[in-house]
C-alpha positions, -999 to 999 in steps of 0.1 A, spaced: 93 320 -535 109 350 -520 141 350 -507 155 371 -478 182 375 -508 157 388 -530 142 414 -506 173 427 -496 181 430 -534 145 451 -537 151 477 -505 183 486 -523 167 506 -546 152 528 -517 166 559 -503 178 545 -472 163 575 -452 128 568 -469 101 559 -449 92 522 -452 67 504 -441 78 463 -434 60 430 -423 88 395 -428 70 363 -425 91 335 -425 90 296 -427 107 299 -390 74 317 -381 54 290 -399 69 261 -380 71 279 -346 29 282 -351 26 250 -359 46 236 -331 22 258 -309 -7 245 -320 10 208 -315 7 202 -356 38 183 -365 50 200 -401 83 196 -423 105 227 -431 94 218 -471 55 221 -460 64 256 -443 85 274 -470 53 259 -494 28 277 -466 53 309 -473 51 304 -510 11 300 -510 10 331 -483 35 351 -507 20 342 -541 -20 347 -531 -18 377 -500 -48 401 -506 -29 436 -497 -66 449 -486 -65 417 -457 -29 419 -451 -11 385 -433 -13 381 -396 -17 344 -375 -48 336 -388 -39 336 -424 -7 313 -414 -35 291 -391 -56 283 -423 -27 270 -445 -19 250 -415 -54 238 -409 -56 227 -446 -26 208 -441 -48 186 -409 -63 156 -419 
């Protein structure tokens, strides 16, 4: 898993006036869309949604709600 640690470690090595594009998906994002969609989840089963999200992203579909939605929807009896 990636930790905010971590990423801040990796934009050191930019210029910090080079132009970056960013998109931070957190387990706090995770939980607050589950709690939307009335799907009662633990803090462990969103930073594993994060992990699974981090670990298999396709960088051609990128990560928006949806992609969060069907690791929660998995996670439905």
């Amino acid at each position: 898993m990636t930790t905010a640690k971590e990423v801040i470690e990796c934009l050191q090595k930019y210029d910090e006036n080079e132009e970056i594009a960013v998109a931070i998906w957190s387990e706090v994002d995770v939980l607050e869309r589950a709690k939307e969609r009335e799907i009662a989840i633990t803090r462990e089963q969103a930073k594993s949604i994060i992990d699974l999200i981090h670990r298999k992203q396709d960088a051609s579909l990128g990560i928006s709600w949806d992609t969060i939605d069907c690791y929660l929807d998995e996670l439905e009896p």
